[in-house]
KEGUMAR-874031 format. One record per atom (N, C-alpha, C, O, CB): x, y, z; atom name; residue in one letter; residue number from 1. Coordinates in steps of 0.2 Angstrom, whole numbers, plus 5000, padded with zeros to 4 digits. Glycine has a CB too. Example, Ala and Ser with C-alpha at 12.3 -4.5 7.8 and 13.67 -1.06 7.14 Angstrom:
ATOM     xx     yy     zz   at   aa     i
ATOM   5066   4972   5039    N    a     1
ATOM   5062   4978   5039   CA    a     1
ATOM   5066   4984   5039    C    a     1
ATOM   5071   4983   5042    O    a     1
ATOM   5057   4978   5045   CB    a     1
ATOM   5064   4989   5035    N    s     2
ATOM   5068   4995   5036   CA    s     2
ATOM   5064   5000   5039    C    s     2
ATOM   5067   5006   5040    O    s     2
ATOM   5070   4997   5029   CB    s     2
END
This chain:
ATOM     xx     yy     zz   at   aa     i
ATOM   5114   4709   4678    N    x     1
ATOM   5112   4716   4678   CA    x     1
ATOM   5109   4718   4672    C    x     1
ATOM   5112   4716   4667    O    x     1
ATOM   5118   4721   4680   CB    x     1
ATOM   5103   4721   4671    N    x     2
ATOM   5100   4722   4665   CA    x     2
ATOM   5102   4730   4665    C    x     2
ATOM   5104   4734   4669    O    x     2
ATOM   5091   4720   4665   CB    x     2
ATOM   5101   4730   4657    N    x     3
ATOM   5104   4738   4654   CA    x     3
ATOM   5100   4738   4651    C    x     3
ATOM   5097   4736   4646    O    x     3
ATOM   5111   4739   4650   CB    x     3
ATOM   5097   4746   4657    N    x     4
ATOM   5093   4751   4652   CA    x     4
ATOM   5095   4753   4647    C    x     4
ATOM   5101   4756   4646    O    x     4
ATOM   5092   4756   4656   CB    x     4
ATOM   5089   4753   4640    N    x     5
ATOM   5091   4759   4634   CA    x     5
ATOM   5087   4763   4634    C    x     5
ATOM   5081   4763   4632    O    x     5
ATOM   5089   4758   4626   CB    x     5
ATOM   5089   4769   4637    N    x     6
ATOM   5085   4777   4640   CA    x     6
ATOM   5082   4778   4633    C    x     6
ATOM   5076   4780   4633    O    x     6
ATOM   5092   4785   4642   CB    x     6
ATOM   5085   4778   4627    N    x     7
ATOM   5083   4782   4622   CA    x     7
ATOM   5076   4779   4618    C    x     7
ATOM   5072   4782   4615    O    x     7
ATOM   5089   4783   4617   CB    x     7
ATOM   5076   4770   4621    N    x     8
ATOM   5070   4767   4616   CA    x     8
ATOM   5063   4769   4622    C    x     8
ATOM   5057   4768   4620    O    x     8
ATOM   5071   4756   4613   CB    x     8
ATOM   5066   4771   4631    N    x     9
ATOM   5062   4772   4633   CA    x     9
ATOM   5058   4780   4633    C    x     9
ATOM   5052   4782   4635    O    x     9
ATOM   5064   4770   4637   CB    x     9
ATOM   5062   4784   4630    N    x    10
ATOM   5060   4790   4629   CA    x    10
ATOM   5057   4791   4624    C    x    10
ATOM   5052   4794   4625    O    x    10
ATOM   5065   4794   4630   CB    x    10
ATOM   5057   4789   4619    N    x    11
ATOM   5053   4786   4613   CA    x    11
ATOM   5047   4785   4616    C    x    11
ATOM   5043   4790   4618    O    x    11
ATOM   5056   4778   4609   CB    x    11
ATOM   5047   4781   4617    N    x    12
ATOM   5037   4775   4621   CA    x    12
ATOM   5037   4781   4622    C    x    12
ATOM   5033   4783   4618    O    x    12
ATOM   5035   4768   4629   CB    x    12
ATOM   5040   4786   4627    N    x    13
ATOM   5035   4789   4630   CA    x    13
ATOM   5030   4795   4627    C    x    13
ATOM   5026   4797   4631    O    x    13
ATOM   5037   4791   4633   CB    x    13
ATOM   5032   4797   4620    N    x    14
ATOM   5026   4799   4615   CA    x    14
ATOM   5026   4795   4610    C    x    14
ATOM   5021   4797   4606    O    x    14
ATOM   5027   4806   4613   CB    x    14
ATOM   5028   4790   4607    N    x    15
ATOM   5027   4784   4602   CA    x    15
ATOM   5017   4784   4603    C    x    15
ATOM   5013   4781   4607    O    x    15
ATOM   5032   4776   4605   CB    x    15
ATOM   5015   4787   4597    N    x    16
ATOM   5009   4784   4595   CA    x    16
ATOM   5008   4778   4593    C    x    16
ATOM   5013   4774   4594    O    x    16
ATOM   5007   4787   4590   CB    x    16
ATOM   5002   4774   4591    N    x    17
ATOM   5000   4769   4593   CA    x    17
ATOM   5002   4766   4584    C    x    17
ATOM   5002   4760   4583    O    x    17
ATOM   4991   4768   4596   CB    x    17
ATOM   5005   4769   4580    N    x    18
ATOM   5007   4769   4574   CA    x    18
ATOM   5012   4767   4573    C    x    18
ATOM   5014   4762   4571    O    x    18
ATOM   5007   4774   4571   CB    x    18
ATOM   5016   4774   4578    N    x    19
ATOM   5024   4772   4578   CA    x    19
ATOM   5027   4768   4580    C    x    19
ATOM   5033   4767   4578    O    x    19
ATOM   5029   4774   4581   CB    x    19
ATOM   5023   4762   4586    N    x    20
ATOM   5023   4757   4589   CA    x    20
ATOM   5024   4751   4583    C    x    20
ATOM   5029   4747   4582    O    x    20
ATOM   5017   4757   4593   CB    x    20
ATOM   5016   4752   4581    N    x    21
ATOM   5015   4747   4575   CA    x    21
ATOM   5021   4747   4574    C    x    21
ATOM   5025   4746   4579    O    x    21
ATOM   5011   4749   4569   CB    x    21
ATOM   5023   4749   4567    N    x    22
ATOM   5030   4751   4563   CA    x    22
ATOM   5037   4747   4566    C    x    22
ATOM   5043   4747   4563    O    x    22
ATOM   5030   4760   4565   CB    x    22
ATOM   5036   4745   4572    N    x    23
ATOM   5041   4742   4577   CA    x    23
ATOM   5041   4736   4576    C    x    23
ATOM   5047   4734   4575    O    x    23
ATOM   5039   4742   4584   CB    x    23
ATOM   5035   4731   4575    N    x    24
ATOM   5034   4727   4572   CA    x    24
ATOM   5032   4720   4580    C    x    24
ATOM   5032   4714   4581    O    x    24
ATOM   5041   4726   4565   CB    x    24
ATOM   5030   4727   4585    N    x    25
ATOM   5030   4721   4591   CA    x    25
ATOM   5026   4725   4596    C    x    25
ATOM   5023   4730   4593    O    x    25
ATOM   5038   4719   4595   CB    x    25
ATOM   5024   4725   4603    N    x    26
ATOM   5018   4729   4604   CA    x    26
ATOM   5024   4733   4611    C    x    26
ATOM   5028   4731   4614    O    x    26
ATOM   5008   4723   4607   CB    x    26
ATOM   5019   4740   4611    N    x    27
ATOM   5022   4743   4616   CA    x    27
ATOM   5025   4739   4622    C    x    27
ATOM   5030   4740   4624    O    x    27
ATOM   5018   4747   4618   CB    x    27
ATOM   5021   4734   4625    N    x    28
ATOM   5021   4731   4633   CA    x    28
ATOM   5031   4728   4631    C    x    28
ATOM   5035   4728   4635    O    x    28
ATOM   5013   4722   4635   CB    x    28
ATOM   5030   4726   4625    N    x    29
ATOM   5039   4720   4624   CA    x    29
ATOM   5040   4725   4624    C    x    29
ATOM   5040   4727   4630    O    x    29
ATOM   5042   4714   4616   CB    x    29
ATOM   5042   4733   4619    N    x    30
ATOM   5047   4737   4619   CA    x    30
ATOM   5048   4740   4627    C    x    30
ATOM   5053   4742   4629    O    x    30
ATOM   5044   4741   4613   CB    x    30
ATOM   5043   4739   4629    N    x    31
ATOM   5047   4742   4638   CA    x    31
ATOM   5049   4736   4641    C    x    31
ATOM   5053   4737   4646    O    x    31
ATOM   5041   4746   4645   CB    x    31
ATOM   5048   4729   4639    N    x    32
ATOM   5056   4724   4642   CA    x    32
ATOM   5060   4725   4639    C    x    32
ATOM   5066   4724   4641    O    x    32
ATOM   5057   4717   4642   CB    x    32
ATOM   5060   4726   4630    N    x    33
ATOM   5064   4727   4629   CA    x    33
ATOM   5070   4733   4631    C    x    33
ATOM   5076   4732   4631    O    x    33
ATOM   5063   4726   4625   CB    x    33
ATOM   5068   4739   4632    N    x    34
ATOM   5070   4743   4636   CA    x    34
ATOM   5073   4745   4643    C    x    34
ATOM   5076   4749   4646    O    x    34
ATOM   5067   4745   4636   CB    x    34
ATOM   5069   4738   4645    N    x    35
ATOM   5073   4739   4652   CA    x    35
ATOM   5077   4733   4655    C    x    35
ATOM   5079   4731   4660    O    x    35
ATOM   5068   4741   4658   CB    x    35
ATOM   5078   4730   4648    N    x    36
ATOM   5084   4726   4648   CA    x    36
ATOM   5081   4716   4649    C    x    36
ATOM   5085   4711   4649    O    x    36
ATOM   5090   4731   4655   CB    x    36
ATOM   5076   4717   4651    N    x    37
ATOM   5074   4709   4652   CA    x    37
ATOM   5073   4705   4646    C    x    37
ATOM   5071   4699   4646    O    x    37
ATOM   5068   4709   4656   CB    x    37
ATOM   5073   4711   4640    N    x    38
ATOM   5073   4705   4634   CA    x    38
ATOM   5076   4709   4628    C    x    38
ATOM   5076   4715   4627    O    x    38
ATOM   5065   4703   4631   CB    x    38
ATOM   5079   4704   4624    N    x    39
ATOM   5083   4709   4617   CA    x    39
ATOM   5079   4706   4613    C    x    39
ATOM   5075   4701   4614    O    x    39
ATOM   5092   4708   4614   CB    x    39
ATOM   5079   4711   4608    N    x    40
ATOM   5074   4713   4600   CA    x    40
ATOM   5078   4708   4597    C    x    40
ATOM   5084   4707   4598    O    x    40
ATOM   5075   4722   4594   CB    x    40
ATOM   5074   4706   4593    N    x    41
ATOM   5077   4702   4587   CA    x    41
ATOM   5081   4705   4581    C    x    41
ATOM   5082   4711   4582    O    x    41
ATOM   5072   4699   4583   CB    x    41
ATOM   5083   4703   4578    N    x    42
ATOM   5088   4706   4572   CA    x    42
ATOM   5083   4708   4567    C    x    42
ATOM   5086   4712   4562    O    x    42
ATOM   5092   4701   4569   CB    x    42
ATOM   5078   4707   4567    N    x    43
ATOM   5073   4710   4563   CA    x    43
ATOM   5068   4716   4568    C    x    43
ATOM   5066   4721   4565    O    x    43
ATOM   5068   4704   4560   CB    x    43
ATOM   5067   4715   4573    N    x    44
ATOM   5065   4721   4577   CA    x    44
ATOM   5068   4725   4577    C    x    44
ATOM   5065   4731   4577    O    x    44
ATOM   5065   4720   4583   CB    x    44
ATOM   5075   4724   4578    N    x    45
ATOM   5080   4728   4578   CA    x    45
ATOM   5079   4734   4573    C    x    45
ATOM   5078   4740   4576    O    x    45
ATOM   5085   4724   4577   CB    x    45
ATOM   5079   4733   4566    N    x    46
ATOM   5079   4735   4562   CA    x    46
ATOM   5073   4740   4562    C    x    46
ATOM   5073   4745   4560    O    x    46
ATOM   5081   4730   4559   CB    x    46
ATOM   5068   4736   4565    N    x    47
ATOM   5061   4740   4564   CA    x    47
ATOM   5059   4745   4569    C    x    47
ATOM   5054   4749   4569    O    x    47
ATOM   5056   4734   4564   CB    x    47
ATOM   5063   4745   4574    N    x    48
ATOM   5064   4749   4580   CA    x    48
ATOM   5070   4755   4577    C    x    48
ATOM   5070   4760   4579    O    x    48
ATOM   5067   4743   4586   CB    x    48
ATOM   5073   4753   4573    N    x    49
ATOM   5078   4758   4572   CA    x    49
ATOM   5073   4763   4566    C    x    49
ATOM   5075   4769   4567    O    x    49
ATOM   5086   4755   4570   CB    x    49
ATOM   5069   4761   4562    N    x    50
ATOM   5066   4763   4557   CA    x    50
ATOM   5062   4767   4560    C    x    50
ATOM   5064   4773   4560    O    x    50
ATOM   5062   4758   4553   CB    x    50
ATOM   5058   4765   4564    N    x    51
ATOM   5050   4769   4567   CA    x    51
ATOM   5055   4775   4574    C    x    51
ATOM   5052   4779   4578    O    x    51
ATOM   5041   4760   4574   CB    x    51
ATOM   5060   4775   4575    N    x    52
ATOM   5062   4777   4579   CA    x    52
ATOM   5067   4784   4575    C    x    52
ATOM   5071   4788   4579    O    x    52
ATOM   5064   4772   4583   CB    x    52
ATOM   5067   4784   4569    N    x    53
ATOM   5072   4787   4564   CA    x    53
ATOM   5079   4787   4569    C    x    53
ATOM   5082   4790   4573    O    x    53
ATOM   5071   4796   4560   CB    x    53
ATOM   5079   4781   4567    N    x    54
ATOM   5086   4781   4571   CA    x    54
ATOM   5088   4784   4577    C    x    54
ATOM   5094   4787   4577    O    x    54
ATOM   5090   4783   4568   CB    x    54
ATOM   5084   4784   4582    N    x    55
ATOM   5086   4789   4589   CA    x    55
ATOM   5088   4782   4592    C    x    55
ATOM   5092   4781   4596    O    x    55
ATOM   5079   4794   4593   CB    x    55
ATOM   5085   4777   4590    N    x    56
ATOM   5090   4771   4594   CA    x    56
ATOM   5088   4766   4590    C    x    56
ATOM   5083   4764   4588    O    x    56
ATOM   5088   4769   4603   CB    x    56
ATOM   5098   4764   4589    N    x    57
ATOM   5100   4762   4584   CA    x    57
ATOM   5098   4754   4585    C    x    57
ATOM   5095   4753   4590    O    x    57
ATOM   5107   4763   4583   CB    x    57
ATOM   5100   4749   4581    N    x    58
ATOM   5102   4742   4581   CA    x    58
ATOM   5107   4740   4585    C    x    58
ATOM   5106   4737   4590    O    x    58
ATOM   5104   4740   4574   CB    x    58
ATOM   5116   4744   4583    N    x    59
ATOM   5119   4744   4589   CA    x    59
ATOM   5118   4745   4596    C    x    59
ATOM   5121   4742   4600    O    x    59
ATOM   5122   4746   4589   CB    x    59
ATOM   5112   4750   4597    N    x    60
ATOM   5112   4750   4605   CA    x    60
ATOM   5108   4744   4609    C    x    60
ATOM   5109   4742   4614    O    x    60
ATOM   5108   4758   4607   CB    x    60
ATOM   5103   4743   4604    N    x    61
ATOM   5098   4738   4603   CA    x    61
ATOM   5103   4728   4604    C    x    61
ATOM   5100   4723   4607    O    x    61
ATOM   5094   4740   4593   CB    x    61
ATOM   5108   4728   4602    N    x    62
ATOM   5111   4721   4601   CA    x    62
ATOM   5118   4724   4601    C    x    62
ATOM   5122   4724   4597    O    x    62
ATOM   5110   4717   4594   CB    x    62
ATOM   5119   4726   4609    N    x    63
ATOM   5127   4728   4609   CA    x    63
ATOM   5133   4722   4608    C    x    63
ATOM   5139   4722   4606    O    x    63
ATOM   5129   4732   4615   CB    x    63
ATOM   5130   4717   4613    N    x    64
ATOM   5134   4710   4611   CA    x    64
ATOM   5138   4707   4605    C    x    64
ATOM   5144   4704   4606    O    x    64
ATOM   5130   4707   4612   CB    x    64
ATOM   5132   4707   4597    N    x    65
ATOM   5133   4703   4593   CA    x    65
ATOM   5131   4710   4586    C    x    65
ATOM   5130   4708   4580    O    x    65
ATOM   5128   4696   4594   CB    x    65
ATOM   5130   4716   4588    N    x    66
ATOM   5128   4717   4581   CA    x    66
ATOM   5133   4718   4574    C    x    66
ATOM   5131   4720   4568    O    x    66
ATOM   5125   4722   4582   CB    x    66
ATOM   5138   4717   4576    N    x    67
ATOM   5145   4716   4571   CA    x    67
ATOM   5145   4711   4567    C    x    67
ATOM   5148   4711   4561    O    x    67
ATOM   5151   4716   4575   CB    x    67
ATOM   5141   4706   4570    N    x    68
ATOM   5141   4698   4570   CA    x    68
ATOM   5134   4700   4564    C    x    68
ATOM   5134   4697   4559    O    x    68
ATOM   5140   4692   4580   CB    x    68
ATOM   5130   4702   4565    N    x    69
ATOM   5123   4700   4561   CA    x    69
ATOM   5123   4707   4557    C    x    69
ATOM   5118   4706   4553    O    x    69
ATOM   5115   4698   4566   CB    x    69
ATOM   5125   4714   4556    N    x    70
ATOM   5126   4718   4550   CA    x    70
ATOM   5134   4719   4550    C    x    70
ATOM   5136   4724   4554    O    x    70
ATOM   5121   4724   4550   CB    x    70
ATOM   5137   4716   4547    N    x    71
ATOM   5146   4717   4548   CA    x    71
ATOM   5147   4725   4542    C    x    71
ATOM   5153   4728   4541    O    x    71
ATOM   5151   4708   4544   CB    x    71
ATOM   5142   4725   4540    N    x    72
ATOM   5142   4732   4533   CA    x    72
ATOM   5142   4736   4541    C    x    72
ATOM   5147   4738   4541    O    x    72
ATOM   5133   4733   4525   CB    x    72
ATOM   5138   4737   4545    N    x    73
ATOM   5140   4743   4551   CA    x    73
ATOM   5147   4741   4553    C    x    73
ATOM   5152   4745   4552    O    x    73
ATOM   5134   4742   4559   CB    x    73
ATOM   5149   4737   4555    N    x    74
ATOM   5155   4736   4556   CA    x    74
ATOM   5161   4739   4553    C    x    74
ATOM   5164   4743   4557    O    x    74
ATOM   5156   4730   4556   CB    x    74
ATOM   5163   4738   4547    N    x    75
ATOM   5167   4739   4542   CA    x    75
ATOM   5165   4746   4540    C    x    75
ATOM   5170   4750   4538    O    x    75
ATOM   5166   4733   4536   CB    x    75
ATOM   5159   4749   4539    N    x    76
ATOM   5160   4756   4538   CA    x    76
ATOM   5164   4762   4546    C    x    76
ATOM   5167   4767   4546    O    x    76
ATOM   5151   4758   4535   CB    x    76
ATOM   5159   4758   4550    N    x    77
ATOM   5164   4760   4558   CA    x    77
ATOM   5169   4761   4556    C    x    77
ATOM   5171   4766   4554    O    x    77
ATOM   5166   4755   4564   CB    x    77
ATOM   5173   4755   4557    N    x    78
ATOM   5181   4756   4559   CA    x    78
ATOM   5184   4756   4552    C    x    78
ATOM   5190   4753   4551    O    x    78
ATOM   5184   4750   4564   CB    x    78
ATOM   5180   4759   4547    N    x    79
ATOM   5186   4761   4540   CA    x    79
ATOM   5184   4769   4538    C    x    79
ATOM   5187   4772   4535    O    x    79
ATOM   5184   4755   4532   CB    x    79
ATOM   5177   4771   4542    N    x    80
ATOM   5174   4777   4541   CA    x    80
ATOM   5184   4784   4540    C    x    80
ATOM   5186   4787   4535    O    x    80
ATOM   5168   4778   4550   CB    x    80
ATOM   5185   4783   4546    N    x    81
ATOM   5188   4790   4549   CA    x    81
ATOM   5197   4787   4544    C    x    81
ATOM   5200   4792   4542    O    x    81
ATOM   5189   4791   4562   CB    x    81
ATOM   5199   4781   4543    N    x    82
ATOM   5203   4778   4537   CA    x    82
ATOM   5203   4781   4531    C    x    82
ATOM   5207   4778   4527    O    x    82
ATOM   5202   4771   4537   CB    x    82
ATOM   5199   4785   4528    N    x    83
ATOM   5195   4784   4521   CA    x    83
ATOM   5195   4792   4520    C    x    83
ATOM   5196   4795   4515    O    x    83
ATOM   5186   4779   4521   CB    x    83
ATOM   5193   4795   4526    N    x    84
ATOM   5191   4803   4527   CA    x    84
ATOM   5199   4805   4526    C    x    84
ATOM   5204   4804   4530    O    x    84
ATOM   5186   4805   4536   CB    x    84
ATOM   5199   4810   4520    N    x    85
ATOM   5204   4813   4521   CA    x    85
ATOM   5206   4820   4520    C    x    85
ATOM   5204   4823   4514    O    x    85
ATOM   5208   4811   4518   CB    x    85
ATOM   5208   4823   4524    N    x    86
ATOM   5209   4832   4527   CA    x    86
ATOM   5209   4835   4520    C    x    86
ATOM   5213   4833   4515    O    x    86
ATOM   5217   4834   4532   CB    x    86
ATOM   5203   4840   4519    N    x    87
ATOM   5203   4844   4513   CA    x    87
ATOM   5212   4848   4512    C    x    87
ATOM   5215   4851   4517    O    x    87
ATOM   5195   4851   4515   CB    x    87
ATOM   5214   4848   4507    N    x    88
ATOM   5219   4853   4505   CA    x    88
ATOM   5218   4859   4506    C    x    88
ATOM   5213   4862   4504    O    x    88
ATOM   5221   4853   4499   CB    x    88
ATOM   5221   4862   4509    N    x    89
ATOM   5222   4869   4509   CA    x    89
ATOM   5222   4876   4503    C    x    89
ATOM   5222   4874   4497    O    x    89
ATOM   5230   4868   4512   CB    x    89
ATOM   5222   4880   4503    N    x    90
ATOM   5224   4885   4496   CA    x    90
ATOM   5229   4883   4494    C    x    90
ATOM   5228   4882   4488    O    x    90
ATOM   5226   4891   4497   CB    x    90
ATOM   5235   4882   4497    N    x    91
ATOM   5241   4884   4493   CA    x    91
ATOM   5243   4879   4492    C    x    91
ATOM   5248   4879   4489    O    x    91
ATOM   5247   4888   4495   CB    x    91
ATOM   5241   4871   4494    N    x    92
ATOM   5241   4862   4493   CA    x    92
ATOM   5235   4861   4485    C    x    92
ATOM   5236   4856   4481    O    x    92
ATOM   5236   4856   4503   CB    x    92
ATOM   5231   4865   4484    N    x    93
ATOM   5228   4864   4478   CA    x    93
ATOM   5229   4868   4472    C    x    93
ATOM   5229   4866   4466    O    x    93
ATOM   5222   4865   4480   CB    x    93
ATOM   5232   4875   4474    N    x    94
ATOM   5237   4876   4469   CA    x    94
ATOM   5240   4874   4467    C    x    94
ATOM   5239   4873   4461    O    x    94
ATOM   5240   4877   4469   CB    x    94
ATOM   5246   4872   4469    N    x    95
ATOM   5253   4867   4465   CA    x    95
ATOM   5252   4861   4465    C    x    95
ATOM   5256   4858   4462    O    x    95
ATOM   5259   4866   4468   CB    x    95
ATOM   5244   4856   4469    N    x    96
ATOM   5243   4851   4466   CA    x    96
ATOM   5246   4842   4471    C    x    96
ATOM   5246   4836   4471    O    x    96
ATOM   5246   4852   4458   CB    x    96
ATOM   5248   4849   4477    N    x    97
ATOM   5254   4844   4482   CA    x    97
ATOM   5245   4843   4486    C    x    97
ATOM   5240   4846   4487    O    x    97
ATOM   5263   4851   4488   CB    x    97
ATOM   5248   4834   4488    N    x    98
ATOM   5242   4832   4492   CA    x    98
ATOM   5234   4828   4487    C    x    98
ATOM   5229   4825   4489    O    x    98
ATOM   5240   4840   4495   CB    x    98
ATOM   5235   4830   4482    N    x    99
ATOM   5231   4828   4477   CA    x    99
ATOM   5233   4822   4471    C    x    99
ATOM   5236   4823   4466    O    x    99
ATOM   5230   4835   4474   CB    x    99
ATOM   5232   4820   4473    N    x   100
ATOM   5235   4811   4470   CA    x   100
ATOM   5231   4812   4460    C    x   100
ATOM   5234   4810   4455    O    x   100
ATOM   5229   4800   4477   CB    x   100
ATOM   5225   4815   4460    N    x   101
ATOM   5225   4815   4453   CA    x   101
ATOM   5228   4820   4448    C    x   101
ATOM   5229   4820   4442    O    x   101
ATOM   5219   4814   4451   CB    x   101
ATOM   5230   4825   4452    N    x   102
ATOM   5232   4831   4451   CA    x   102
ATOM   5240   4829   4450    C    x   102
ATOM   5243   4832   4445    O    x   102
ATOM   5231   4837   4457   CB    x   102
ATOM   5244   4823   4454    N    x   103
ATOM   5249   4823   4453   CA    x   103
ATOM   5250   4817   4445    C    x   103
ATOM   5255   4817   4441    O    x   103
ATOM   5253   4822   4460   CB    x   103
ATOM   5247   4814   4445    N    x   104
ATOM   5245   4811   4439   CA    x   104
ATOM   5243   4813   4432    C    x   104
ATOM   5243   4810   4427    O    x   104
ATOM   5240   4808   4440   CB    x   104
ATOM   5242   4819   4434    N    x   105
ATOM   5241   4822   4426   CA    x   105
ATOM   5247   4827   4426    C    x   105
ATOM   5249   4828   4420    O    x   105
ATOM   5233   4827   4425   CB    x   105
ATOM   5250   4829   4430    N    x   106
ATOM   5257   4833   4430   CA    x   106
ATOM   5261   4827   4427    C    x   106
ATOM   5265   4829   4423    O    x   106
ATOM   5261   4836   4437   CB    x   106
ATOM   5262   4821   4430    N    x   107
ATOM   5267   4816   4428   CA    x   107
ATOM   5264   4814   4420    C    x   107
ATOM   5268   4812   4415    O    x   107
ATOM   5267   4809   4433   CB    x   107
ATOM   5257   4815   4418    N    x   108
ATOM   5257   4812   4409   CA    x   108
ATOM   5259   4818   4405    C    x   108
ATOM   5260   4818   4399    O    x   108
ATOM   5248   4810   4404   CB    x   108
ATOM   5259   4823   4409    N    x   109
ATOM   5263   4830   4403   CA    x   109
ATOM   5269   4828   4401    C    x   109
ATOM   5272   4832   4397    O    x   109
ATOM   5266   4838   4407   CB    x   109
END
């Protein structure tokens, strides 16, 4: 079963003969690529994600392996929401509770 990418078809459908260029492959591949009878290369990929400002990614483009050939997407993924941490509150930046350098300079007093 081939898998449609709605978004690189919705693209084509006003993509000038520019934005195409910029793809680095000719409109006719980007609608197999689109309708699933052929995957972008890892460099298409890339170039498809460029001319398209990112309305359709590299992952959507290489869902199988794209972990495997930019693991920098990977690792920012699944470390993104690990890393993000909940702004302190008023009364947590007052006394400095919650704040790891704040409690660091209370401990060299």
């Amino acid at each position: 079963m081939h898998t449609k990418i709605q978004p690189l078809l919705d693209w084509l459908k006003t993509a000038s003969d520019n934005d195409v260029a910029e793809t680095g492959t000719t409109r006719g591949y980007l609608r197999r690529i689109a309708y699933g009878q052929k995957t972008a290369s890892a460099e298409m990929s890339s170039g498809i994600e460029r001319a398209t400002i990112g309305a359709v990614t590299r992952k959507t483009l290489r869902v199988s392996d794209w972990e495997l050939i930019w693991p920098e997407l990977a690792e920012h993924s699944s470390t993104l929401n690990a890393n993000v941490r909940p702004k302190a509150s008023a009364h947590q930046s007052a006394d400095g509770a919650g704040n790891p350098s704040s409690a660091l300079e209370a401990s060299a007093r």
